[in-house]
C-alpha positions as CSV (number, residue, x, y, z in Angstrom):
1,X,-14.1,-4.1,4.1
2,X,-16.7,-4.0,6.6
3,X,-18.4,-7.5,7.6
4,X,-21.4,-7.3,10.2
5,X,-24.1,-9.9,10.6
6,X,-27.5,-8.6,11.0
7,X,-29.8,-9.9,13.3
8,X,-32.6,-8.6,11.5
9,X,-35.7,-10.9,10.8
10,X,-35.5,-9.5,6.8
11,X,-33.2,-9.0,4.3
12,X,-31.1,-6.2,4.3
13,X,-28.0,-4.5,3.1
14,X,-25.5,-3.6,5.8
15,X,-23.0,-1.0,5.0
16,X,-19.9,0.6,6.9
17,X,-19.3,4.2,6.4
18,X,-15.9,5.4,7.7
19,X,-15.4,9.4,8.0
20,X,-12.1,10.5,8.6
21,X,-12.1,14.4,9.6
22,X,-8.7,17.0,9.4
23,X,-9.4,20.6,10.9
24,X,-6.7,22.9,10.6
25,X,-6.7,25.3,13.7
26,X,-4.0,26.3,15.8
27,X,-3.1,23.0,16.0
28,X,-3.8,20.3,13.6
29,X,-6.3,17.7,15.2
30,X,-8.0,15.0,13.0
31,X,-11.0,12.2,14.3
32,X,-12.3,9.3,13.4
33,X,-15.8,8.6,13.3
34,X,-17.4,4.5,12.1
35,X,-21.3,4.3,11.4
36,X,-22.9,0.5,10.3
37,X,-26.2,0.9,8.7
38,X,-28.8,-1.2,7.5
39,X,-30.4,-0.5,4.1
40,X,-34.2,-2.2,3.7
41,X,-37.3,-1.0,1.9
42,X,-35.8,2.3,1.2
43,X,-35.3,2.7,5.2
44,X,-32.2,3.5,7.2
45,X,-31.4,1.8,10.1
46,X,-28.1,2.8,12.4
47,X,-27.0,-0.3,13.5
48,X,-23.5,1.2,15.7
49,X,-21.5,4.2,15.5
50,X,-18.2,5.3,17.3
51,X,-16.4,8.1,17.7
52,X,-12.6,8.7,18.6
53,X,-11.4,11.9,19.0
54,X,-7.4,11.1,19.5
55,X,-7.7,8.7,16.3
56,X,-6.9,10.6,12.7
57,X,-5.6,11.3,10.0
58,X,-1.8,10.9,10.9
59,X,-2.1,7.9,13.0
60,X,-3.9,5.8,10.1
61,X,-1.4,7.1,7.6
62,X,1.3,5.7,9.4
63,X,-0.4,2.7,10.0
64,X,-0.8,2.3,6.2
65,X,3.3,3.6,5.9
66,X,4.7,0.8,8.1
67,X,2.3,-1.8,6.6
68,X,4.0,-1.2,3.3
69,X,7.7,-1.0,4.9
70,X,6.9,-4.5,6.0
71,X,6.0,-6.0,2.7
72,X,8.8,-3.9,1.1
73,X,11.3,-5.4,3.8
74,X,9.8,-9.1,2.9
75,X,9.8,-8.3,-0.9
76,X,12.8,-6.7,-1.9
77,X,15.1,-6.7,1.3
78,X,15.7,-3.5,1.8
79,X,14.5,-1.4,5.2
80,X,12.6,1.5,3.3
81,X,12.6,3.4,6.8
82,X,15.9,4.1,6.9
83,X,15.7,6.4,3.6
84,X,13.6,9.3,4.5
85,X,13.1,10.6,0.9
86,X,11.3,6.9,0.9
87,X,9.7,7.5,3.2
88,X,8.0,11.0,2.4
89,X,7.2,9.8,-1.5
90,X,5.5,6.9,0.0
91,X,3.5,9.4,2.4
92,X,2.9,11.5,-0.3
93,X,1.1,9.1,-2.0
94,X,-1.0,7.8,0.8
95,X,-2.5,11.0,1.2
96,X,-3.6,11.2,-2.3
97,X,-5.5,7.5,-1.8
């Protein structure tokens, strides 16, 4: 979740949008892209955007992969990264979240 404080004088409703983008080319390159706008009055209001280019797809999901291993490890005890079937059903479902 997104949290931004607006210094706008009114009342508005701030929301983060988060666009993750996979090309498939002769080699497989993904981006990341972060917009935060304002929503008032039925006007739009770009608040901040960022863009990194070396930031995708792959990095998040393994990001997300050893996040779990973690809990896993604290959990149950067991190092999930040493079993690589493990580790590619848990991949497997990241990408379909």
């Amino acid at each position: 979740m997104c949290r931004y404080i607006c210094t706008c004088d009114y009342l508005a409703v701030c929301v983060c949008f988060v666009l993750i983008l996979r090309c498939v080319c002769a080699r497989v390159c993904s981006c990341t892209q972060v917009c935060l706008v304002a929503f008032t009055k039925g006007k739009m209001q770009v608040l901040a955007s960022a863009f990194d280019r070396n930031l995708g797809g792959r990095d998040i999901d393994m990001s997300i992969l050893n996040h779990f291993a973690v809990q896993w490890k604290e959990k149950k005890k067991l190092n999930l990264l040493e079993n690589p079937k493990a580790v590619l059903r848990l991949l497997a479902a990241i990408d379909k979240v």
